[in-house]
Jmol script that loads the backbone (N, CA, C; Angstrom):
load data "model"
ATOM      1  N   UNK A   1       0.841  -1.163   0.000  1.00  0.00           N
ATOM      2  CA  UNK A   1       0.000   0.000   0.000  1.00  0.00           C
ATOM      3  C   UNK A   1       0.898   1.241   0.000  1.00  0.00           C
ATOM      4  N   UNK A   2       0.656   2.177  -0.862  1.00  0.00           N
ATOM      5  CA  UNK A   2       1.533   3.579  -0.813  1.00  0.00           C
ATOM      6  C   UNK A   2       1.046   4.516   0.098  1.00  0.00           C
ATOM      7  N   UNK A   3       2.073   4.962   0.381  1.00  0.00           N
ATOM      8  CA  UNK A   3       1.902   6.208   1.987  1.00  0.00           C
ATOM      9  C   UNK A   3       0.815   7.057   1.625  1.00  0.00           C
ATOM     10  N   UNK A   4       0.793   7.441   0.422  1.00  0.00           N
ATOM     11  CA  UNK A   4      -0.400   8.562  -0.251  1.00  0.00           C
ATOM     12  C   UNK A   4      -1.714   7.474   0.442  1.00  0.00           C
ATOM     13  N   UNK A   5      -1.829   6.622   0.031  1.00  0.00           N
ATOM     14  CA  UNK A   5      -2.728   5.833   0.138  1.00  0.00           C
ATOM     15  C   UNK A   5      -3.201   5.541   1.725  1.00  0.00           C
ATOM     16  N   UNK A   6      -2.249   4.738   2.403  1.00  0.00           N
ATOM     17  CA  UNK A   6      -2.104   4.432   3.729  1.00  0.00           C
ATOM     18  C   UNK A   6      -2.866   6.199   4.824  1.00  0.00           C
ATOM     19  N   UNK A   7      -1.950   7.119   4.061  1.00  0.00           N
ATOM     20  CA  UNK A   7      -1.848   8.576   5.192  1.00  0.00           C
ATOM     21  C   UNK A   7      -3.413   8.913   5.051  1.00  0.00           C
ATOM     22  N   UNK A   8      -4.145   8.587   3.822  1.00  0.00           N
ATOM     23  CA  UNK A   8      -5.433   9.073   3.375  1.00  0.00           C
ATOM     24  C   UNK A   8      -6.306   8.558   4.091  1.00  0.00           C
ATOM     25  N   UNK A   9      -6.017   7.162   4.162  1.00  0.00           N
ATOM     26  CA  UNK A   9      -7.219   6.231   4.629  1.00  0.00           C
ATOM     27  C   UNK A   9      -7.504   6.532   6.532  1.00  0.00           C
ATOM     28  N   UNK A  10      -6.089   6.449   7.275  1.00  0.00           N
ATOM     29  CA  UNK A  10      -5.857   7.190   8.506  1.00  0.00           C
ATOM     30  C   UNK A  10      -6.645   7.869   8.626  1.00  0.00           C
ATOM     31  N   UNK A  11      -6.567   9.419   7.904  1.00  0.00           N
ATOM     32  CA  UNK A  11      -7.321  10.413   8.173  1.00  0.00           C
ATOM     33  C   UNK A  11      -8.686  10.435   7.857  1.00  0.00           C
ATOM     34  N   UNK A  12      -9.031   9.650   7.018  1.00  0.00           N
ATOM     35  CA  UNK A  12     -10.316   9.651   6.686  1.00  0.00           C
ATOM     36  C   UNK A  12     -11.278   8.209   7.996  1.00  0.00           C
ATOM     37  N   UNK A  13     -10.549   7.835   8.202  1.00  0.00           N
ATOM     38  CA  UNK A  13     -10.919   7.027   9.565  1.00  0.00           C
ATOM     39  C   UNK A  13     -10.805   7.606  10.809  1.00  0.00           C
ATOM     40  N   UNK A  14     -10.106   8.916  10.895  1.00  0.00           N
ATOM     41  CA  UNK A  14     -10.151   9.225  12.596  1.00  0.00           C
ATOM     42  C   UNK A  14     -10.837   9.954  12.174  1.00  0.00           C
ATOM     43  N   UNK A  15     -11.055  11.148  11.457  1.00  0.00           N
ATOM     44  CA  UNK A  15     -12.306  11.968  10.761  1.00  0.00           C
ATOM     45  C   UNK A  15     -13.921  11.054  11.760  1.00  0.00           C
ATOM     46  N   UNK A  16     -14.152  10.205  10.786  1.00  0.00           N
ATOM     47  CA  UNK A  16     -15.025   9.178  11.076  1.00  0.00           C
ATOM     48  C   UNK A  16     -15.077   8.855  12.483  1.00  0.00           C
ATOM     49  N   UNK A  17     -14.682   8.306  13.091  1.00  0.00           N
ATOM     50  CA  UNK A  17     -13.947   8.149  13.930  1.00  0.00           C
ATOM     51  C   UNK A  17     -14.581   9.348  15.267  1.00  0.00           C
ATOM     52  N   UNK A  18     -14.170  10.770  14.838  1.00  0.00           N
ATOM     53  CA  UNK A  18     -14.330  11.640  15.637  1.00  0.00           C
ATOM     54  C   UNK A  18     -15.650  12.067  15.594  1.00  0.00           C
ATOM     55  N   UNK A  19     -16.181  11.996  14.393  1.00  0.00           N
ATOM     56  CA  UNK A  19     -17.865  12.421  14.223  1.00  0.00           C
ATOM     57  C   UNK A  19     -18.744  11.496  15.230  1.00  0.00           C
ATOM     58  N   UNK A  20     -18.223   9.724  15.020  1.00  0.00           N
ATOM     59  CA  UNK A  20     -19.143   9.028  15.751  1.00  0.00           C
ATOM     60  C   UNK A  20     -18.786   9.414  16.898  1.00  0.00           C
ATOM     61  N   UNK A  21     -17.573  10.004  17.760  1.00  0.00           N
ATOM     62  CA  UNK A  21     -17.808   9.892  18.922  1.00  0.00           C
ATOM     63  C   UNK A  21     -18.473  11.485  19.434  1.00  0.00           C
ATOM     64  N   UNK A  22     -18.303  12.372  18.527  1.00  0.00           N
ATOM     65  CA  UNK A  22     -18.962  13.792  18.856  1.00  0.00           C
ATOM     66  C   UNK A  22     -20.408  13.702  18.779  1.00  0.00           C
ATOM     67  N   UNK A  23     -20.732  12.776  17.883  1.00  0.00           N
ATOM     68  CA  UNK A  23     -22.378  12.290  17.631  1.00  0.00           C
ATOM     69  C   UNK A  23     -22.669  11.864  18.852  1.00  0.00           C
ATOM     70  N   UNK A  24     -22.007  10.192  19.745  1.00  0.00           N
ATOM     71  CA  UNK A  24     -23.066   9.465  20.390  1.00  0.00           C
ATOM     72  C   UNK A  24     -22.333  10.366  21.942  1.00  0.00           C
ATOM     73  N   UNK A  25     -21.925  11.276  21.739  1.00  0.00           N
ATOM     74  CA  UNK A  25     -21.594  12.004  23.122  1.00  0.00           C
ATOM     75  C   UNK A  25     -22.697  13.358  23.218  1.00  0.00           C
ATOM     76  N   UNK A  26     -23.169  14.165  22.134  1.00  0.00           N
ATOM     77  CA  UNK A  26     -24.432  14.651  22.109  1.00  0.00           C
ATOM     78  C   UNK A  26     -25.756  13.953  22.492  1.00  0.00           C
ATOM     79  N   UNK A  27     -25.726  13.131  21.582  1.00  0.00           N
ATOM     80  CA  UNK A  27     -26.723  12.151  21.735  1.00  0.00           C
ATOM     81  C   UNK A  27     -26.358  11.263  23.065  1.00  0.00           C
ATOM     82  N   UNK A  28     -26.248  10.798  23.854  1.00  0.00           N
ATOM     83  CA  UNK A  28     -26.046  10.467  25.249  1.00  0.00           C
ATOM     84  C   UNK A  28     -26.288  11.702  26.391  1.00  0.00           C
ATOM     85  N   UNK A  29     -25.632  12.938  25.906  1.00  0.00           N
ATOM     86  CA  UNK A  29     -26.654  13.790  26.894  1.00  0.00           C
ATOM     87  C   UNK A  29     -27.722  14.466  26.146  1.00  0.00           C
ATOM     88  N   UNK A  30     -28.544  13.971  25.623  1.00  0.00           N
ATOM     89  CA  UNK A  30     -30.376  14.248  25.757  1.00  0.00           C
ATOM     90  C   UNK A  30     -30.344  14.980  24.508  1.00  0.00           C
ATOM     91  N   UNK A  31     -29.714  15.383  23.267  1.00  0.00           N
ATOM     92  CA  UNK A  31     -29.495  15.540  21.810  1.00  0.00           C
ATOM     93  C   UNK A  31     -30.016  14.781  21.239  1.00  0.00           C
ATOM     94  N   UNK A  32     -31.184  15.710  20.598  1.00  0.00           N
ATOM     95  CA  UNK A  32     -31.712  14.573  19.761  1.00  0.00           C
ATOM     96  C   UNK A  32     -31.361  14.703  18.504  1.00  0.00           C
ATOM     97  N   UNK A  33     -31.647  13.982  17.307  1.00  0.00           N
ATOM     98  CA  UNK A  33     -31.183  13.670  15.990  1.00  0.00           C
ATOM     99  C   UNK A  33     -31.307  15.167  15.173  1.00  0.00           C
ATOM    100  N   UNK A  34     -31.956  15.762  15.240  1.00  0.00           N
ATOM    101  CA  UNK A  34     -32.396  17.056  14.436  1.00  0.00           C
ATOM    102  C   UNK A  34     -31.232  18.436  15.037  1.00  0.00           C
ATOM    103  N   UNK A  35     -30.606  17.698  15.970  1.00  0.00           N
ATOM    104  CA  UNK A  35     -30.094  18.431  16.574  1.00  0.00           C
ATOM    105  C   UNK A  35     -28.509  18.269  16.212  1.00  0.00           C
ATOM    106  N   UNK A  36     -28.331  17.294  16.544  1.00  0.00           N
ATOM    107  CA  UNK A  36     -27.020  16.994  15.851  1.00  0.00           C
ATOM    108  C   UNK A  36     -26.765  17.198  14.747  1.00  0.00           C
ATOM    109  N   UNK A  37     -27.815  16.473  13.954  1.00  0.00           N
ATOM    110  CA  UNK A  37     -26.880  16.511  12.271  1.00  0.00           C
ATOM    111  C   UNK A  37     -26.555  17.907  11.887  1.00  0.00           C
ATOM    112  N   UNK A  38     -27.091  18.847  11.855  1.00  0.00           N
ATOM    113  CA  UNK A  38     -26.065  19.901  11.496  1.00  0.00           C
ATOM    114  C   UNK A  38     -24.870  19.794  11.639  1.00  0.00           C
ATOM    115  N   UNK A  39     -24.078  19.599  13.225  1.00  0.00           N
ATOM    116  CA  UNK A  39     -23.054  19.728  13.653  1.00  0.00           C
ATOM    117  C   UNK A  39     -22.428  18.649  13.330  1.00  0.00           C
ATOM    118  N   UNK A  40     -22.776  17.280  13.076  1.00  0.00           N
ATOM    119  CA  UNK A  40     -22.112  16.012  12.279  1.00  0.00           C
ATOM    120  C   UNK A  40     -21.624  16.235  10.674  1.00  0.00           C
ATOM    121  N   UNK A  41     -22.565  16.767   9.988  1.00  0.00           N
ATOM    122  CA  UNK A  41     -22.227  17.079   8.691  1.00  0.00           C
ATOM    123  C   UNK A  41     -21.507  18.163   8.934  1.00  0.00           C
ATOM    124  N   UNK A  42     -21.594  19.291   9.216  1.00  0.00           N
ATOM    125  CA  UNK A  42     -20.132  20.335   9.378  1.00  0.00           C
ATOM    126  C   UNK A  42     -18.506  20.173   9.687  1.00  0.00           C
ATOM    127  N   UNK A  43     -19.014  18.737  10.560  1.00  0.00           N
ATOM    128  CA  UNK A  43     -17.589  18.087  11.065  1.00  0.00           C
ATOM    129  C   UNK A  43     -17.431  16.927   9.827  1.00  0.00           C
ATOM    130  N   UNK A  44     -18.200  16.852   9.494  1.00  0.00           N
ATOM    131  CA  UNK A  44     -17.745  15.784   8.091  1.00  0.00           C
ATOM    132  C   UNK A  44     -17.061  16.211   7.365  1.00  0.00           C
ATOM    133  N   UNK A  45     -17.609  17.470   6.544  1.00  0.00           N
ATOM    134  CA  UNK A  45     -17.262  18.306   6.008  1.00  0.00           C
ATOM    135  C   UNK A  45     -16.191  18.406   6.101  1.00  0.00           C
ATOM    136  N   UNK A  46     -15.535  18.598   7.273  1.00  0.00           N
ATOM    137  CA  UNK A  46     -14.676  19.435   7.288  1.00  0.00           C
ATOM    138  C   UNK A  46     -13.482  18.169   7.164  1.00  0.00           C
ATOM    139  N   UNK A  47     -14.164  16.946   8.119  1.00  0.00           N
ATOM    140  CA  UNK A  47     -13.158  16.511   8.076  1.00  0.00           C
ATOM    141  C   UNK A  47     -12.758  15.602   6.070  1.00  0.00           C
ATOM    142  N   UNK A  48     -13.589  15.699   5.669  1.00  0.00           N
ATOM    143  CA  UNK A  48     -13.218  15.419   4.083  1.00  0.00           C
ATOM    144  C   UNK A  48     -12.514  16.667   3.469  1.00  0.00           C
ATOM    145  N   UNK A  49     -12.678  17.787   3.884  1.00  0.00           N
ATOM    146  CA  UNK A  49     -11.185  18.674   3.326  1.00  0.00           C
ATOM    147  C   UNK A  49     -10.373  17.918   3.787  1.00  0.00           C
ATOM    148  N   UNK A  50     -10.153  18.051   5.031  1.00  0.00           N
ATOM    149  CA  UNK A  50      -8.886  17.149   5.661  1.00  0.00           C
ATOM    150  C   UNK A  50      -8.193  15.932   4.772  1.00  0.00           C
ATOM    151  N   UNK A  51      -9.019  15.438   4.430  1.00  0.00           N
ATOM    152  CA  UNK A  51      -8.794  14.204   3.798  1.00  0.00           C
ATOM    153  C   UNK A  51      -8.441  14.423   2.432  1.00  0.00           C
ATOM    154  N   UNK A  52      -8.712  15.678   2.237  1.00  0.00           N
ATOM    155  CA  UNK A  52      -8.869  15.566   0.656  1.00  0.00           C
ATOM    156  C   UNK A  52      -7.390  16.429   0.481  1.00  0.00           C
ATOM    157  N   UNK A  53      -6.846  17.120   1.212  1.00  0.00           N
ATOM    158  CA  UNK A  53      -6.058  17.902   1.770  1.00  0.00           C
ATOM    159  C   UNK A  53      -4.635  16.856   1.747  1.00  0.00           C
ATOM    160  N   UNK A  54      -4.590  16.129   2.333  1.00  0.00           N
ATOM    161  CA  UNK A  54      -3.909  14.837   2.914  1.00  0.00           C
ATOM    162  C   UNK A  54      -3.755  14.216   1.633  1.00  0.00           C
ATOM    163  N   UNK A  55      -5.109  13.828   0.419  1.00  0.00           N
ATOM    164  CA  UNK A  55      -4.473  13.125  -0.665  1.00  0.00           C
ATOM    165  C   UNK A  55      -3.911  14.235  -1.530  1.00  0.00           C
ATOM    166  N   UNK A  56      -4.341  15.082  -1.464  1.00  0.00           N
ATOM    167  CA  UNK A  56      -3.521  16.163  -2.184  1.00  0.00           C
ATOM    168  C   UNK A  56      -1.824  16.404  -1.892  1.00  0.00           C
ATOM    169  N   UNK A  57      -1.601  16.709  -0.719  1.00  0.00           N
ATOM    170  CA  UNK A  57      -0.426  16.602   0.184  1.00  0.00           C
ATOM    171  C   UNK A  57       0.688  15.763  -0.573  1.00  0.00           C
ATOM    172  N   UNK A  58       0.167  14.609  -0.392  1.00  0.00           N
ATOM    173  CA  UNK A  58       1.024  13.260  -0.734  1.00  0.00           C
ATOM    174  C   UNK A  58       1.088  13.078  -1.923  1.00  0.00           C
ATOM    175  N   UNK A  59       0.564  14.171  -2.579  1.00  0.00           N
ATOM    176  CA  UNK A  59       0.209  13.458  -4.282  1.00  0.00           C
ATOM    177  C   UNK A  59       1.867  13.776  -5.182  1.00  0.00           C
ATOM    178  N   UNK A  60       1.486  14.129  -6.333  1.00  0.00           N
ATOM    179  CA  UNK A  60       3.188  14.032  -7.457  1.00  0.00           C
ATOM    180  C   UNK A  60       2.712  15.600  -8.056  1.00  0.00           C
ATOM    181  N   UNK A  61       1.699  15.997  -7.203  1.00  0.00           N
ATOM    182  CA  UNK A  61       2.019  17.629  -8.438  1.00  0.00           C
ATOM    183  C   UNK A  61       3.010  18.364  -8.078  1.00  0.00           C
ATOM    184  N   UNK A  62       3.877  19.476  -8.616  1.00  0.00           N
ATOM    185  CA  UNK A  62       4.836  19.686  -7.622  1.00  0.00           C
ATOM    186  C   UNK A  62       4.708  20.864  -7.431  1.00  0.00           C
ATOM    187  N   UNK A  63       3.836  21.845  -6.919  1.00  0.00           N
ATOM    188  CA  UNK A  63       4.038  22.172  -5.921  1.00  0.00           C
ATOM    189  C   UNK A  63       3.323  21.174  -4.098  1.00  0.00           C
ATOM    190  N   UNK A  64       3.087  20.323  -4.544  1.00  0.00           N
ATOM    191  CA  UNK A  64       2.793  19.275  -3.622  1.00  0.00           C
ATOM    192  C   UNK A  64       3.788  19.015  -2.887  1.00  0.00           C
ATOM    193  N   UNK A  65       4.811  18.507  -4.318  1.00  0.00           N
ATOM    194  CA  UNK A  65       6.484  18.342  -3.921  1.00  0.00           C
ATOM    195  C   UNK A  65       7.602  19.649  -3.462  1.00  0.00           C
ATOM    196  N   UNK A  66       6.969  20.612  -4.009  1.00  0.00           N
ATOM    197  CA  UNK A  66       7.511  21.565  -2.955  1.00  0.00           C
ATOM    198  C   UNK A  66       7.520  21.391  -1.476  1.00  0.00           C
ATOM    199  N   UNK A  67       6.024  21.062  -1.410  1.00  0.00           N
ATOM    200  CA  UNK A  67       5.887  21.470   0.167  1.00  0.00           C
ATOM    201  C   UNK A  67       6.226  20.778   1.298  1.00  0.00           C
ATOM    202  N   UNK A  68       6.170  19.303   0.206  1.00  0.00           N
ATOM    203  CA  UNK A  68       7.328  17.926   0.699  1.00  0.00           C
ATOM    204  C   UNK A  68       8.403  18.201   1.154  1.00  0.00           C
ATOM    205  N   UNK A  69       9.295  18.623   0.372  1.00  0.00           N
ATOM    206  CA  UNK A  69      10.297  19.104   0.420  1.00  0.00           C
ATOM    207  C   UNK A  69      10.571  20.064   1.550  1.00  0.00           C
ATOM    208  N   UNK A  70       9.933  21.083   1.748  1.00  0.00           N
ATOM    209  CA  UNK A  70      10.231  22.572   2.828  1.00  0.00           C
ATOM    210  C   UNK A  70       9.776  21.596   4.403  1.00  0.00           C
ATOM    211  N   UNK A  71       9.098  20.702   4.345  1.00  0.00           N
ATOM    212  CA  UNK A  71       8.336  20.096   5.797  1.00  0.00           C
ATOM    213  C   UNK A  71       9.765  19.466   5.906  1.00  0.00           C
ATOM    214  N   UNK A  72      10.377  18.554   5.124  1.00  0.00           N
ATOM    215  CA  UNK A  72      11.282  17.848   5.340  1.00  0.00           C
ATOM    216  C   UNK A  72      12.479  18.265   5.630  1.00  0.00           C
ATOM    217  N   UNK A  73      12.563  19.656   4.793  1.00  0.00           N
ATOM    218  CA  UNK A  73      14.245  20.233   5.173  1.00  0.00           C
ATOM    219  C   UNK A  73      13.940  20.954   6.421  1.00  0.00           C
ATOM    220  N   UNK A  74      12.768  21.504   6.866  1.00  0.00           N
ATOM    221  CA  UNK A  74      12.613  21.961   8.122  1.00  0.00           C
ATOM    222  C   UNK A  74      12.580  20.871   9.362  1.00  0.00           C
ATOM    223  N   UNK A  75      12.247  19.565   8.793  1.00  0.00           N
ATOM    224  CA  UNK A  75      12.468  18.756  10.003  1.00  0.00           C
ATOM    225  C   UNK A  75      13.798  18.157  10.079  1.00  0.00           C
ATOM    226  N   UNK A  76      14.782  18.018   9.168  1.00  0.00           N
ATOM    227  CA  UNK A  76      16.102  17.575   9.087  1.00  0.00           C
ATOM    228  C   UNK A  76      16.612  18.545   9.990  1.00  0.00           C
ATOM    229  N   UNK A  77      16.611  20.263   9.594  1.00  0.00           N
ATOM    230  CA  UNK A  77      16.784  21.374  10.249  1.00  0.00           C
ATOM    231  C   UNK A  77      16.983  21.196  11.931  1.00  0.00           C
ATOM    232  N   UNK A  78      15.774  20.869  11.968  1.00  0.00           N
ATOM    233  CA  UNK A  78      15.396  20.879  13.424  1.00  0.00           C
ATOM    234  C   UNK A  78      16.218  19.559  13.958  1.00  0.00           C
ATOM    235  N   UNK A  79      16.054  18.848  13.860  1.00  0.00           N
ATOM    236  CA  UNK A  79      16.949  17.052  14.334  1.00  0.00           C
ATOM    237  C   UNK A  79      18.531  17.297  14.043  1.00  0.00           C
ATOM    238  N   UNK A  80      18.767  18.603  13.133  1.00  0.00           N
ATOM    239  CA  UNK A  80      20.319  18.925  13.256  1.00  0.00           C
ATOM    240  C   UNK A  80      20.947  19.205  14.444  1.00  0.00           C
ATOM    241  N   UNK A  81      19.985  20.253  15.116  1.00  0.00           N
ATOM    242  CA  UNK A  81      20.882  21.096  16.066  1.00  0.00           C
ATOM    243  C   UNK A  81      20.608  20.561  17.348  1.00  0.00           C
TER     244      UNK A  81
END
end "model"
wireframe off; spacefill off
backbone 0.3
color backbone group
């Protein structure tokens, strides 16, 4: 499986992940359904930029690979000194 692939699926599972638990934690204190979904789909939302963000990230366009690049020489940077 490629990291593009692998890093996507991650995020798109804790995404998930975080909605069900922001959902059945409303809904457990006395939230009812009409009430939530707004705030479930906003966090969906958002979290599929995330995701979409993430396959973008990892992808081969280059300024993608730019930004590869600047995260990486800034973390070499940092583990130098």
């Amino acid at each position: 499986m490629s990291n593009r692939l692998k890093r996507t699926l991650v995020s798109a599972a804790r995404g998930a992940a975080m909605v069900f638990v922001l959902a059945a934690f409303w809904m457990s204190r006395g939230a009812s359904s009409a009430a939530v979904l707004p705030w479930a789909l906003g966090f969906a939302a958002m979290f599929a930029a995330i995701t979409w963000y993430t396959w973008w990230f990892y992808g081969d366009s280059p300024k993608a690979l730019a930004l590869q690049a600047k995260a990486e020489a800034k973390k070499a940077q940092r583990l130098g000194q």
